[in-house]
Every structure is written in C-alpha cells, then in structure tokens.
C-alpha positions in Angstrom: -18.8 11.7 8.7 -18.2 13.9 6.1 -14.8 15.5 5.0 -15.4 18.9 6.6 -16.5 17.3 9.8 -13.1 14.8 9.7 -10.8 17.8 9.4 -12.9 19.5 12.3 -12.6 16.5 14.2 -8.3 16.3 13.7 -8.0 20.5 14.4 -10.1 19.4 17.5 -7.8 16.6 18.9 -4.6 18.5 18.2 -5.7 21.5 19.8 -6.4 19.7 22.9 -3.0 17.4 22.3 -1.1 21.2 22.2 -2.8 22.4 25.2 -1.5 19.1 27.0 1.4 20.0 26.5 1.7 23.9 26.8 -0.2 23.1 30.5 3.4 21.4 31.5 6.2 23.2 32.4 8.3 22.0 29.6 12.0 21.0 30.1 13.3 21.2 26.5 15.4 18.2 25.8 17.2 16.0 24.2 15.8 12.3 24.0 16.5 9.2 24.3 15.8 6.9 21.5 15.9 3.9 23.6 13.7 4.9 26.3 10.7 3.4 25.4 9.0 0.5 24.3 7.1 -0.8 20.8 5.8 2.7 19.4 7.7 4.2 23.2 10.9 6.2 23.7 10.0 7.6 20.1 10.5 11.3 20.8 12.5 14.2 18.7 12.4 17.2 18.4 14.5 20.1 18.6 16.7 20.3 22.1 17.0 23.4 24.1 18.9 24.8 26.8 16.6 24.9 30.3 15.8 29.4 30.8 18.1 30.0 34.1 19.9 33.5 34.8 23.0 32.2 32.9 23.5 33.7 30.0 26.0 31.2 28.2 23.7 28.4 26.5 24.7 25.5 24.6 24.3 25.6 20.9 22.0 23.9 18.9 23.6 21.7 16.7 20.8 20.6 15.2 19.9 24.5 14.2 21.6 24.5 10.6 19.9 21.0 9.5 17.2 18.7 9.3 17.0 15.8 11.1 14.3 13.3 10.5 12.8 9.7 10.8 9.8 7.9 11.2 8.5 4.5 12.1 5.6 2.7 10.8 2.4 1.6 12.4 3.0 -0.8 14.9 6.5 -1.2 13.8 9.9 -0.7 16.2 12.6 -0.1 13.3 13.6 2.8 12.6 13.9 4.3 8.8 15.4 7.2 7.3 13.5 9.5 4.7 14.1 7.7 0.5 16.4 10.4 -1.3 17.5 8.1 -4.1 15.7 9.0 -7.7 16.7 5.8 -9.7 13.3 4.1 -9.4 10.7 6.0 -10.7 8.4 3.5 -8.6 8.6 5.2 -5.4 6.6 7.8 -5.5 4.4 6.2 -9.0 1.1 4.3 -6.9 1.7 1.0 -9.1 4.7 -1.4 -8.6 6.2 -2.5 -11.6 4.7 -6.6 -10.6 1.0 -4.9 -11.0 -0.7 -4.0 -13.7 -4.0 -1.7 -14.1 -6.6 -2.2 -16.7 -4.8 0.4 -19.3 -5.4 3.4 -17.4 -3.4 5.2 -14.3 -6.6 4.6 -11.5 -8.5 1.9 -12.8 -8.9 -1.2 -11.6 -5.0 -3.2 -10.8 -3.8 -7.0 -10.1 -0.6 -8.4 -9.4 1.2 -10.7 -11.7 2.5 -12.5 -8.6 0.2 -14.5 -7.1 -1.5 -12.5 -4.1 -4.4 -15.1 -1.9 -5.6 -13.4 1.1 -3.0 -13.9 4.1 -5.0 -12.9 6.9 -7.5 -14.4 9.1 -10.8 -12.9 10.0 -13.4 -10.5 7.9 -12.4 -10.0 4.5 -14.7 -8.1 2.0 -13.4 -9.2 -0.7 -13.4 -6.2 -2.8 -9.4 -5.8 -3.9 -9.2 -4.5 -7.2 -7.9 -1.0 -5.9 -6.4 -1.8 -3.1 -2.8 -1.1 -3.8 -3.7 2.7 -4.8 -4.9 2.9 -1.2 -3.0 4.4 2.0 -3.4 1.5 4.5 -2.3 1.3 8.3 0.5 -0.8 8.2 2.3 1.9 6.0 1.6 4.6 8.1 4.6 6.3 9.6 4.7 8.3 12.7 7.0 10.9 12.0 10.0 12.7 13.8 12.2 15.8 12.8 13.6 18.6 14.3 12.5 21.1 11.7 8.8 21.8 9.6 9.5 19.6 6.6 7.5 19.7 3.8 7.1 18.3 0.4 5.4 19.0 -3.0 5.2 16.6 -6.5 3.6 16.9 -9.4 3.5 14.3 -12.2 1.9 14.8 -15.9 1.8 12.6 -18.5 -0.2 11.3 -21.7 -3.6 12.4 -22.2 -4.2 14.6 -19.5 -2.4 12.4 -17.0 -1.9 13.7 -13.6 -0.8 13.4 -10.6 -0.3 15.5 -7.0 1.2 15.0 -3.8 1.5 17.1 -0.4 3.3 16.0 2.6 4.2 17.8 5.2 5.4 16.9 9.2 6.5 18.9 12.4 7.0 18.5 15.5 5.3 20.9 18.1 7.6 21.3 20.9 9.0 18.1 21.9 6.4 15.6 22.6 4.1 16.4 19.8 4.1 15.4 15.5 1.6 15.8 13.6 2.1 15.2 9.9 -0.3 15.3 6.6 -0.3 13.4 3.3 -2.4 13.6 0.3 -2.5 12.2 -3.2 -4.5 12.6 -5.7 -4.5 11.4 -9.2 -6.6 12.0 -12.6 -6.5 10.3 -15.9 -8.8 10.7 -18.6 -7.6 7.4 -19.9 -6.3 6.3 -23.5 -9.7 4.9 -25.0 -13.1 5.8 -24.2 -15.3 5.5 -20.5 -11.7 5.1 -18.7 -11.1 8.2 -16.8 -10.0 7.5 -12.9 -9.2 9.5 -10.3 -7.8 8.4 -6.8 -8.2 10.7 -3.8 -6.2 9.4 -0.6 -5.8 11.4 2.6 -3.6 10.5 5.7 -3.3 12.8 9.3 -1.0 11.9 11.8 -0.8 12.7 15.2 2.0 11.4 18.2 2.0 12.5 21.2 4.3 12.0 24.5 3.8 13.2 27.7 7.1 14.8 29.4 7.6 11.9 31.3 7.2 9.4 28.8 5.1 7.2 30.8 2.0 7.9 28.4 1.7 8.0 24.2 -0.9 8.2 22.2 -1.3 7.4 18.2 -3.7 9.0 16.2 -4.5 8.3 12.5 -7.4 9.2 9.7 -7.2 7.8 6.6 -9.5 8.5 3.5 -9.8 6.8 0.5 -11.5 7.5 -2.6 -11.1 5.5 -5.9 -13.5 6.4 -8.7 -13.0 4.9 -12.3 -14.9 4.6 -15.2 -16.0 1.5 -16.3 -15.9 0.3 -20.3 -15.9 -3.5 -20.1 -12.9 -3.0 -22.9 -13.4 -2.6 -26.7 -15.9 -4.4 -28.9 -13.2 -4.7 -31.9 -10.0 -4.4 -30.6 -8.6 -6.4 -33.4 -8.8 -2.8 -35.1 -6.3 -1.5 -33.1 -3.6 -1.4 -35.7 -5.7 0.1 -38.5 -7.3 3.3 -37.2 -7.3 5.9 -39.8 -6.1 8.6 -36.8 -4.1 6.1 -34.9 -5.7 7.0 -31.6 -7.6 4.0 -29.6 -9.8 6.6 -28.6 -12.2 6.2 -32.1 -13.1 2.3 -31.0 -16.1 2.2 -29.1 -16.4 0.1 -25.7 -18.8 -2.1 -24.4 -19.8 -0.3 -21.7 -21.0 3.2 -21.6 -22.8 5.9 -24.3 -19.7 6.8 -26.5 -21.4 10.4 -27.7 -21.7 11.4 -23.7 -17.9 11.1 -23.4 -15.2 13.2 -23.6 -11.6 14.4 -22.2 -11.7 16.7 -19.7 -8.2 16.3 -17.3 -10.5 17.8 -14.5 -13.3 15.6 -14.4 -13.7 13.1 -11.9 -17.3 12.6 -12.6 -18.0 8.9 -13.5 -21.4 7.9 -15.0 -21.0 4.5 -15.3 -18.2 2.6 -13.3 -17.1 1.9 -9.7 -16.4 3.9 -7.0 -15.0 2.6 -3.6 -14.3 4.6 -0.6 -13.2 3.8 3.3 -12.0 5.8 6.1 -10.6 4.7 8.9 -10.0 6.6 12.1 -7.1 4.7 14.6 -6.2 6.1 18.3 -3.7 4.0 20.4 -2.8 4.8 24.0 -0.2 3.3 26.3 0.6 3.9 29.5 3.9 2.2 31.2 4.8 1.6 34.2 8.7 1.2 35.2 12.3 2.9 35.7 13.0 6.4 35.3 16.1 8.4 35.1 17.3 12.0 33.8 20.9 13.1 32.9 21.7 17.0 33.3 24.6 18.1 31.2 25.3 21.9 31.1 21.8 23.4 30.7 19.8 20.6 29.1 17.9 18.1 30.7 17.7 14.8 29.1 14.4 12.4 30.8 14.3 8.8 30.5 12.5 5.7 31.3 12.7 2.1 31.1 9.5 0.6 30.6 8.8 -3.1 32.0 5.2 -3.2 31.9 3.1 -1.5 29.3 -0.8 -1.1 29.4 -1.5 -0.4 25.8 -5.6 -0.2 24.4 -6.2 0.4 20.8 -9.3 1.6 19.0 -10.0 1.2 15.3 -13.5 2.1 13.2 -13.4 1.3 9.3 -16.1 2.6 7.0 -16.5 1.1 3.5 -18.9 1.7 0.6 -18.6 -0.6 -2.9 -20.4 0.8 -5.4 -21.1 0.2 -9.0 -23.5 2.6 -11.0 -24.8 2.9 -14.6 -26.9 5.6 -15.4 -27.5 4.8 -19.1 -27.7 0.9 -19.2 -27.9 -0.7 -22.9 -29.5 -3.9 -22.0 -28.8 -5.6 -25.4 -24.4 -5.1 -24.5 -25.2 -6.7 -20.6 -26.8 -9.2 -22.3 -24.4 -10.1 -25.4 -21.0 -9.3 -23.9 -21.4 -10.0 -20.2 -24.8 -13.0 -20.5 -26.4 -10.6 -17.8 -30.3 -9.4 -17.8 -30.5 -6.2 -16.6 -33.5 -5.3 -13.9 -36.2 -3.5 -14.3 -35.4 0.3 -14.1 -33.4 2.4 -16.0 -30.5 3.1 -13.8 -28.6 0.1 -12.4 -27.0 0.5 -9.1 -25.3 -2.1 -6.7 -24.2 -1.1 -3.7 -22.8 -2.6 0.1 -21.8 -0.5 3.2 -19.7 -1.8 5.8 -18.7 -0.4 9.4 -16.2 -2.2 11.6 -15.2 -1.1 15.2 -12.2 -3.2 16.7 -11.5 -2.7 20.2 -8.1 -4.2 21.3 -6.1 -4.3 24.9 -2.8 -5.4 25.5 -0.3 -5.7 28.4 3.2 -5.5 26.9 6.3 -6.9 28.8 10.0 -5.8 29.1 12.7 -8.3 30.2 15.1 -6.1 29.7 15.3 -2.3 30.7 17.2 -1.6 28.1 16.3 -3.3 25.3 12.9 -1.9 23.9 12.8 -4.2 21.1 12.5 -7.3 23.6 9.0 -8.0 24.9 6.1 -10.0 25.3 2.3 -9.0 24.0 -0.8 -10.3 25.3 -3.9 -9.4 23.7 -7.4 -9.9 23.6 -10.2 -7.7 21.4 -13.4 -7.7 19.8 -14.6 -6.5 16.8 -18.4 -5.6 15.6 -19.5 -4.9 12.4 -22.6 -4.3 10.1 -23.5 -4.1 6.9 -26.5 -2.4 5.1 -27.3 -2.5 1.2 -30.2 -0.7 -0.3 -33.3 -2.3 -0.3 -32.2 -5.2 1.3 -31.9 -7.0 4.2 -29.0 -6.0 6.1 -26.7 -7.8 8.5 -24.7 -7.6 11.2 -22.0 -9.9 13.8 -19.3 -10.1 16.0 -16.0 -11.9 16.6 -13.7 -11.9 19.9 -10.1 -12.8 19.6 -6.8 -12.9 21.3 -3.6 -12.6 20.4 0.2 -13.0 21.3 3.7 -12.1 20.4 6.9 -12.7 21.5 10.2 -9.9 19.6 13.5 -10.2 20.2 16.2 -8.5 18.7 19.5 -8.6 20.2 21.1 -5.3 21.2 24.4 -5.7 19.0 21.6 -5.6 15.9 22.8 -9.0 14.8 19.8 -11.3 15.6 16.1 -10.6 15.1 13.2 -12.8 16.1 9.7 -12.7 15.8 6.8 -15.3 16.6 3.3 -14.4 16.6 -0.6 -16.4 17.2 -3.6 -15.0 16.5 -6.9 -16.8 17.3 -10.4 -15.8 16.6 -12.2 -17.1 19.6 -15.8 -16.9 19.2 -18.2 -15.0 16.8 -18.7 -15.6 13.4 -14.7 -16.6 12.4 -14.4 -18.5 15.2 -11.5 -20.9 14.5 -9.3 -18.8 12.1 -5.9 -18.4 13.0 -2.8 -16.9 12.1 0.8 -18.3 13.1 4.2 -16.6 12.1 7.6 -16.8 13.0 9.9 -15.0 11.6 14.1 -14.7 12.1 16.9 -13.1 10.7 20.7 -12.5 10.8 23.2 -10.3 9.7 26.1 -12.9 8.9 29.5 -10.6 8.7 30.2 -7.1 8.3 30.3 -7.3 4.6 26.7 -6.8 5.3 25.8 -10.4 4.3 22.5 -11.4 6.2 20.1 -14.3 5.8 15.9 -14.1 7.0 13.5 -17.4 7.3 10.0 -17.1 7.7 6.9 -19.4 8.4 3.5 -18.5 8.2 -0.1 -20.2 8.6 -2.8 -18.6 8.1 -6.6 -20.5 8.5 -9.5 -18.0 7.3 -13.0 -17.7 6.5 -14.0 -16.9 2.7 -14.5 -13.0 2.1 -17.8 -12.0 2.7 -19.0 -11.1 -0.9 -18.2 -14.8 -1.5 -20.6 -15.8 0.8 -23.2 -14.0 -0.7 -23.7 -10.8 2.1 -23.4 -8.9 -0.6 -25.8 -6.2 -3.1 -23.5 -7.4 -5.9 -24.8 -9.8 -8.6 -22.7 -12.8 -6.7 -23.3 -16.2 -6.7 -22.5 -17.5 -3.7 -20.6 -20.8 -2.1 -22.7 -23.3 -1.5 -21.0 -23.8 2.2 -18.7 -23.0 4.0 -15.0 -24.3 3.8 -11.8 -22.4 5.7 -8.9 -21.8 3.6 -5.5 -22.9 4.6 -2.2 -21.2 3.5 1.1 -22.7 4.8 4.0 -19.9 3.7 7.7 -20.8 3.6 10.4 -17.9 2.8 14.4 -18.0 3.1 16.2 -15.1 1.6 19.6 -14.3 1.8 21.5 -11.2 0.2 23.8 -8.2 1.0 23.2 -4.6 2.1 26.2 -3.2 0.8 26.4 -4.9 -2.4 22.8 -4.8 -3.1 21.7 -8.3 -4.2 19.4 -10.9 -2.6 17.9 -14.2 -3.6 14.6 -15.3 -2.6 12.3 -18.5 -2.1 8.9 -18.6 -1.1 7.0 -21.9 -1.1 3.3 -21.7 -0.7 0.7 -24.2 -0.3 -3.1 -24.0 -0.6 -5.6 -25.8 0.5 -9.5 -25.0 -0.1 -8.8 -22.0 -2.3 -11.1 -19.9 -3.1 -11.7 -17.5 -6.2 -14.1 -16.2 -8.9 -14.6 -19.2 -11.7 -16.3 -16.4 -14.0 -17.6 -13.2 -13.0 -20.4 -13.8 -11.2 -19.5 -17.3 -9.5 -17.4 -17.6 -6.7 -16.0 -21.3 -6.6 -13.6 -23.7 -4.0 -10.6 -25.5 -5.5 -10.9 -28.6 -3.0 -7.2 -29.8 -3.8 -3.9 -28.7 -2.4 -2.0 -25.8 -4.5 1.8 -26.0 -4.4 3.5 -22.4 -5.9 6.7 -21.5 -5.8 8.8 -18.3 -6.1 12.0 -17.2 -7.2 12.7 -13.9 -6.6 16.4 -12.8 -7.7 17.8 -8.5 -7.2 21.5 -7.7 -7.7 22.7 -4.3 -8.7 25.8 -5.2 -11.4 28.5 -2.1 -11.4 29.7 -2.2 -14.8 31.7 0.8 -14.9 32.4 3.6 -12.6 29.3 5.1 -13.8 27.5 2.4 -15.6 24.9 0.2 -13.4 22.8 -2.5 -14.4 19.4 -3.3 -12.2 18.8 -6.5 -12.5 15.0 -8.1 -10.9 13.6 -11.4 -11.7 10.9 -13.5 -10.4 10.2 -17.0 -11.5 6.8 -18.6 -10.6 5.8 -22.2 -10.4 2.3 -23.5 -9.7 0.1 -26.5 -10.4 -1.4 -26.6 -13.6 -4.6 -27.9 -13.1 -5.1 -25.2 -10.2 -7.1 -21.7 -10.7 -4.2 -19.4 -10.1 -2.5 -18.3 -13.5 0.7 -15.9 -13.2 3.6 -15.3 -16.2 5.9 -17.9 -15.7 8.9 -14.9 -15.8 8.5 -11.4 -14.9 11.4 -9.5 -15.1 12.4 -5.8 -14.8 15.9 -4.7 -16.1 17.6 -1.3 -15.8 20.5 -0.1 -17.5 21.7 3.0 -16.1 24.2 5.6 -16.5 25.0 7.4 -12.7 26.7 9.9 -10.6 27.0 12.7 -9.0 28.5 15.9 -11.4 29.4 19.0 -11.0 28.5 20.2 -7.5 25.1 19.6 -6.8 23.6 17.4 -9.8 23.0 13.6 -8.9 21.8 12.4 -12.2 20.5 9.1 -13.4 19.6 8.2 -17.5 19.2 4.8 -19.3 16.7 2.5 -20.4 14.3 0.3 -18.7 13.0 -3.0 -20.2 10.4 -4.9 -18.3 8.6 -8.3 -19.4 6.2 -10.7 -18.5 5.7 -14.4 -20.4 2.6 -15.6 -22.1 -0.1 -17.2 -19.9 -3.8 -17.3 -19.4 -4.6 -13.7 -17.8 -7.7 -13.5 -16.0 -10.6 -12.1 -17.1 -12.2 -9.0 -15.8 -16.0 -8.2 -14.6 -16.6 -4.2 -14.0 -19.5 -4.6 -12.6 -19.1 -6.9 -9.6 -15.1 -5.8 -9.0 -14.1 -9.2 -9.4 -10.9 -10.5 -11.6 -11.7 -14.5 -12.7 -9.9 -16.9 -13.8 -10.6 -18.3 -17.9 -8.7 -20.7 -19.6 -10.1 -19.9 -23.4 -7.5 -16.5 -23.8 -3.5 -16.2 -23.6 -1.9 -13.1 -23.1 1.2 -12.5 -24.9 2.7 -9.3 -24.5 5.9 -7.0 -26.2 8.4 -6.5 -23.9 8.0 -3.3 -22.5 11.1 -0.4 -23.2 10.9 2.7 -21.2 13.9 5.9 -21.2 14.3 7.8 -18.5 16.1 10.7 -17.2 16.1 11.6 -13.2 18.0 13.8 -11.7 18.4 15.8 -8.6 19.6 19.2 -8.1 19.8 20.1 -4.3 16.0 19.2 -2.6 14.4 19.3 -6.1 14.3 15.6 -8.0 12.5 15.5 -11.7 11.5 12.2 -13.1 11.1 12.6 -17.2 10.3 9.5 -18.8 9.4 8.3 -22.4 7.2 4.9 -21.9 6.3 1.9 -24.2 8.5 2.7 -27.0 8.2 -0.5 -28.3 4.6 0.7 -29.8 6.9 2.5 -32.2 7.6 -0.7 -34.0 4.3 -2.0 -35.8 2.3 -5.2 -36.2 5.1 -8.7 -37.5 4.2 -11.9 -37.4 6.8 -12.1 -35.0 6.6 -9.6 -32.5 2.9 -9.7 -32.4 0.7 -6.7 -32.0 2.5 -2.8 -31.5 -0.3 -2.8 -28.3 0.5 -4.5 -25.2 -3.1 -5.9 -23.3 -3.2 -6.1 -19.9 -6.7 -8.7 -19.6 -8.5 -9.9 -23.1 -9.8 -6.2 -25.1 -7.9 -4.1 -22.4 -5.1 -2.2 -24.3 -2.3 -1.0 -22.3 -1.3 2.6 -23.3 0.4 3.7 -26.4 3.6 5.6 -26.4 3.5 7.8 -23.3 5.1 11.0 -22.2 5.4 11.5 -18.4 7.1 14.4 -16.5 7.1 14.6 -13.1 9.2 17.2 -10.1 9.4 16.0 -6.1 10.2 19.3 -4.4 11.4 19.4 -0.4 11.4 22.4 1.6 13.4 22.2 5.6 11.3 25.5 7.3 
C-alpha cells in the first residue's frame, strides 16, 4: 500500500468514525475516568451544558486551558505530557546507552546488553530499531483543546531534524492525533548520509454509552543510510592537512560520486529498511451503567464486568541492501566476500504478518478497572518472498493469559502474565512474567520486583529464510532467558537503584558477519544500574547515572564494564516566564572488545582481535524555556579539542573498529507548542 493510499485509507475511517458519532444525539459530558476497563472509561473531551430553554449554563472551566493525557498501547496508567527541558534525550531518537555508527541515522547498538526477550517470529534485522515508532509506545491521546507541536533541530554538517505532532479530540468520544519525524544527515566522512522517515496516526473512538471502543493505529517506518564499511586508513585521522575526516576515503562506495547535499536522501549504496504496521482493536462490554445529572450536564457511566475484546494487526517489512557500483577487489580484501556475477548487487527479503487475536476480559470489581482477568487465544500467518528465490510461508496459533491487580489506594501493583505458542512453527515458545510493586511511605519511597522467562525460537535470518549472504545454524536450538530485577528508589527525591540478573542459555549471535553461531553454555550478566539527582545548591544540581555490567568472560556478549552519564547543572526558574537550565555533560564508557560491524548483511558480531577505548565524552549545554517555546543549544564532543597524548589516546572517539564518532559538533534545536 503505498503512502497516498494509507493516508486515503485513515481520512476514510475517520470520516466514518465522525459520522458515528454526529448520527447520535450527543449529550455533551463530562467523564468518568474510571468507567471503563484496560484501554475503557478513557474518554475527555471538552464538557458542555445539555441545549434546554434555560438560559443560565454552567461555565466551562476547562475553557481558559488545556487539559491533556494519554495512555499507551495496551497500557492502563495514565501519564501526563514531558515539559521538563533538562535532558536533551527526549526528544533526540538515540539514548545516551546507544551508540550509532558516527552518523545521526545510521545503523545503532546498545552498550547494555539487549538479547531478544520475546517469544515467537523474530526477523532478526535490529540495527535500527530504536529510531523506529513501535506499538508499545504508541499513546492514545486525550485533551480538551487542539494541541499541537512543532521542533526543529540542526546541527553539524547539515544535520537535521523535524518533528510534527498534533492531537484533538472531535466531540467527546473521538481523538485522533498525528506524529511525524524525520531526520537527515549528510554524515561526518564520506558514503554516511541517513535519513529516518517515521509516521504515526491515531485514532480512539467511544460510543456514547461506553459499551463499545475501538483503537486504530498506522505506523510507517523508513530508515535509509548509506553504507561505507568505515575508513581504509583511519590511523590518519589526526594528520589531515584540512582537519576534516571527510578527505579519507571508505571502503565502501565510489568516493568521486559523493557529496553533501542536506537534502538528499538518495542512497546508492547502503541499507534501507521499511515496515508499516496498521492495528485496529475493538471491545465491546457488557455490565453496569449509571449517569449522574448535575445542573445541565449529564455525566454517563459504566462498570464493565465482562469485556469481549478482538484485535487485528498486519506488519509489512522489506530489508534491503543495494550497491549500484560494486568494487569487487574492496568485498574481497576488506570484507573476504566474492561478489556475484552482475554489476549491481542487491539483497533483499519481504515479510507480511497478519495476527488475529480475541480476548474475553474480566472485572471483579466494578469499580476498579485496573483489576481483571484476560484470556486470549490468536493466530498469526506470515510469508515471506525474496527475489528470485524460493519463497516461504507458516503459521503459528497461541494463547495467552493475564491476571492485573492494582489496588485502588494506588499502593500495590501486580502483574502476572503466560504466553504459549501452541502449534505452528514456534510451537513451544513461551513467555512467563510477573511483575509487583509498592509504594512504601509517603516520602514517595517505593520498591518493584520482576521475573521473567522467556523460551524462543532463533530469528529467522538465522535460520537461513533469508536473501542475505547468511550462513545459517545448523539446527535448531530454543533459547532460554531467565530475567531477575529488584529496584527500589524515590519519586520525590529522584534516585533509584537497580539489579537485574540475567541468565542465558543457548544464546544465539553473529560469530563474524556472515555466520550465525549457538553459545551451548549458560551466560550469567549482571546489572547495576544507579540514578540520583544530588541538590548541591539552591540552583546547582548534579545528575548522576551509572550502570555497572558483569558477564562471563568466555561468553559472546561484550559490553563496557562502566557506562556512566554525569550532569552538572545550573537551574531555575527567573524572571517571570524563563525556566532555564546550563552546565556540562560528561558521559563515558570503559575499554572492551566492541563488536564488529557488517553493512551488508545488518548484522553487529562479536570479535575478540580489537578493543575500543574511548575519551570521555564532554558536552555544554544551554536549554531553556520561555512560555510553550523550549530551545535546546548544545556544543558536543569538546574533548576533540584536545589533540593526540600518549595518554589520552586519540582526539576521535570510535564507536566499532574504523568508525569515527563525530568531531566537535554544533547542534541547535526549538520544541514549539501551540493550545488552539
């Protein structure tokens, strides 16, 4: 379906959605928050007084101001719109515990360890995943005015980045909000330019009586970077005549075809990956209803004990690497790869996946929507085609079931979960979570503990149902992840201390770039994960994140022994409307064996013959916010000011062996909100 038809599709639906609802004589009202179940009872809107011959109406208090929340997909909690502006983070696509291969798009891997915790099909293509709007972070919006907001970020280079989002509610049962990003970066060296396209539409919808709601969601993602298989020399880094990485060449790609354009998202030889995924939920519930009149306005509820629910997804995915200008004698000498007759080199796998789901949901208590019991059974069908090849195609059927309880007084929260893939081609993989928290005091002390199991199937490309130049495993051998987390910290205080245990059994990974391999032994890793926000002064803060990492040595997975992320910061709000907040930033990472990097099967490996030993990275920053505007202006990797010593090592930072991060870097950047 192409982009045109998608956004024809959407008008479509919400046209009919509006009609729904203008073919209803509308009582405008107030809602109830708890008057519905899982994704229920979430209604907003504007309240207005019932027309009637009296001519006295009650005001509107909500007429003067904005008020707005949303709640993710399949989610119950409610959250509140992030004003803060002293991490730069939220609204930049990459955490600080990822890095990218030097270049704002390309391809990204976390310095934490991140095995696949999910059961079922996997692709196995991940290397830009975390630029990529998913599901599970889509909210569902709900405000009582048109709210809409505009940023614009521009950095080194021709660095940029845009992003649109806008929500309202049409009369009272019906949101519908829209959110796109898109990013462009020519890159710091040559063949790096990337550009990110992600779109995500929204639509809820509740009928009067709130018996019946419906989800819709469409998601597009488009990643496209060049790729340059890093420098041939980058030992000459420090002794360019212009001082400007871009005069090395790469070993990928014709160096005298490229050039800098900010504009050009174009890619003649690198990877482009795109999905789209198209979601519509419906629930229907049968229980108690009630309706308070007060003055003029009619306020509806219901208490739902039994909800029907029936959820629909369809995933399209296309993986695809393409060199137009091949140099046979670089595949062969940098990457030990003979290239294949022809002299354009193209690999290429398409996936669809439809997912059909139906659940009956359960209510113990009337008013308590976050109580209930799921039970859930679905099947999924998928297919894949690649280009002159065989293609293939399967099944799985799977049920599922989950039990939520959190305690009206907001004190206790408790979640256990089973997922089991009954027949098809998983059959056997499982997932098992429990999960419980507690909010100790009113200090705002709270403590969570978690334990998950998850048994799954290696991705597909590992198995070889893939167009990519993949070796294969050799059989098939379930991996088993047992998942262990306690945590305990303070809202109000801002700290928290965290420890997750892992262990791994049959874990699977890339041994170069071509060979997917089994580690047959167990894996034991262990995290420490450490926030606390230090007030030094009345307007001096320090930020203070730390994650320490343990794992067996002779295992594949490699992380930094230490990643930190420090922030000193001077804050507060001055004069009347200026919420300001300047300082320094510091992260850093210790040495250890990074993994290696193949651009054209997607694939991150793991090497033992290279150790990556980095600068500490030292960024200054000044955010502020005036009213609805915030501007983020930042001066990054200052510590490429101070040259080559023995013993600081290199002025460049690498993120994998001959992939230099970039050099001193200039970014501005304005987040603009407008209440219509």
């Amino acid at each position: 379906m192409s982009f045109t038809q998608r956004i024809i599709f959407l008008s479509i639906l919400l046209c009919s959605l509006q009609i729904q609802v203008k073919a209803q004589k509308v009582l405008q009202a107030t809602n109830d928050m708890m008057g519905g179940g899982g994704m229920g009872g979430f209604s907003g809107g504007r309240p207005a007084a019932k027309k009637g011959n009296d001519s006295l109406q009650l005001r509107d208090k909500n007429a003067d101001s904005i008020t707005i929340y949303y709640k993710l997909y399949n989610s119950n909690d409610i959250k509140k719109m992030d004003t803060s502006i002293n991490d730069f983070f939220v609204h930049y696509p990459l955490p600080y515990t990822h890095y990218n291969l030097g270049n704002l798009g390309a391809a990204s891997k976390s310095y934490l360890t991140n095995n696949i915790q999910n059961a079922g099909l996997d692709l196995g293509f991940h290397a830009y995943d975390v630029y990529n709007f998913t599901l599970e972070q889509t909210p569902f919006y709900q405000t009582t005015r048109p709210f809409t907001e505009l940023g614009y970020l521009i950095g080194g280079k021709g660095e940029q980045l845009i992003e649109v989002k806008h929500t309202q509610n049409k009369k009272q049962q019906l949101n519908f909000a829209f959110d796109y990003r898109f990013s462009n970066s020519p890159g710091n060296v040559k063949n790096q330019s990337a550009n990110v396209n992600n779109m995500r539409m929204t639509a809820h919808f509740q009928s009067k009586r709130k018996r019946y709601e419906s989800f819709f969601t469409m998601i597009s993602n488009k990643a496209a970077s060049s790729e340059n298989g890093g420098l041939i020399k980058s030992d000459l880094l420090d002794s360019l005549s212009l001082g400007n990485p871009y005069e090395l060449d790469t070993r990928l790609g014709v160096s005298g075809m490229t050039f800098k354009n900010p504009f050009n998202t174009s890619i003649s030889t690198g990877t482009t990956y795109k999905d789209n995924i198209f979601l519509l939920k419906q629930t229907y519930d049968v229980g108690q209803k009630d309706s308070i009149v007060k003055d003029t306005v009619t306020t509806y509820m219901f208490y739902p004990r039994l909800r029907f629910q029936n959820e629909i997804k369809y995933k399209t995915s296309q993986f695809l690497f393409n060199d137009q200008n091949p140099d046979s004698v670089r595949y062969q000498d940098y990457f030990n790869f003979t290239l294949p007759a022809g002299k354009e080199m193209t690999f290429q796998d398409n996936w669809k996946v439809l997912n059909d789901e139906f659940s009956l949901i359960s209510y113990p208590q009337k008013n308590n929507s976050n109580q209930f019991l799921q039970l859930a059974t679905g099947y999924i069908n998928y297919t894949a085609s690649f280009p002159n090849q065989s293609g293939w195609s399967n099944y799985d059927l799977y049920a599922f079931a989950v039990y939520k309880n959190k305690t009206r007084n907001q004190l206790w929260d408790m979640l256990a979960s089973g997922k089991l893939y009954i027949n098809g081609y998983h059959s056997g993989d499982y997932e098992a979570k429990v999960y419980l928290s507690r909010i100790l005091n009113a200090k705002g002390n709270y403590m969570k503990l978690s334990f998950q199991n998850y048994n799954r199937t290696p991705s597909a490309n590992l198995l070889g149902r893939t167009q990519f130049p993949i070796i294969g495993l050799g059989g098939i051998k379930k991996e088993n992840t047992i998942d262990l987390m306690g945590v305990i910290g303070n809202y109000k205080s801002e700290w928290l201390a965290q420890v997750n245990y892992q262990l791994i059994n049959n874990y699977n990974y890339f041994s170069n770039g071509y060979q997917a391999n089994t580690y047959s032994g167990a894996i034991s890793y262990l995290r420490i994960q450490a926030e606390q926000k230090l007030k030094l002064s009345t307007h001096w803060n320090w930020y203070n994140q730390l994650n320490v990492q343990l794992v067996d040595q002779s295992s594949p997975i490699h992380v930094p022994l230490i990643l930190t992320r420090q922030r000193l910061a001077f804050e507060g709000n001055f004069y009347k409307n200026l919420n300001l907040s300047t300082g320094l930033e510091l992260l850093y990472h210790t040495a250890y064996k990074a993994d290696g990097y193949m651009p054209f099967t997607g694939q991150f490996y793991t090497q033992s013959n290279y150790t990556l030993t980095n600068r500490p990275i030292a960024n200054a920053f000044l955010h502020f916010m005036i009213k609805r505007l915030k501007a983020y202006i930042r001066l990054e990797n200052l510590n490429t000011l101070i040259p080559t010593s023995e013993k600081l090592g290199p002025s460049y930072n690498f993120s994998a062996q001959n992939y230099p991060t970039n050099s001193l870097w200039f970014r501005v950047g304005i987040w603009w909100n407008f209440i219509n």
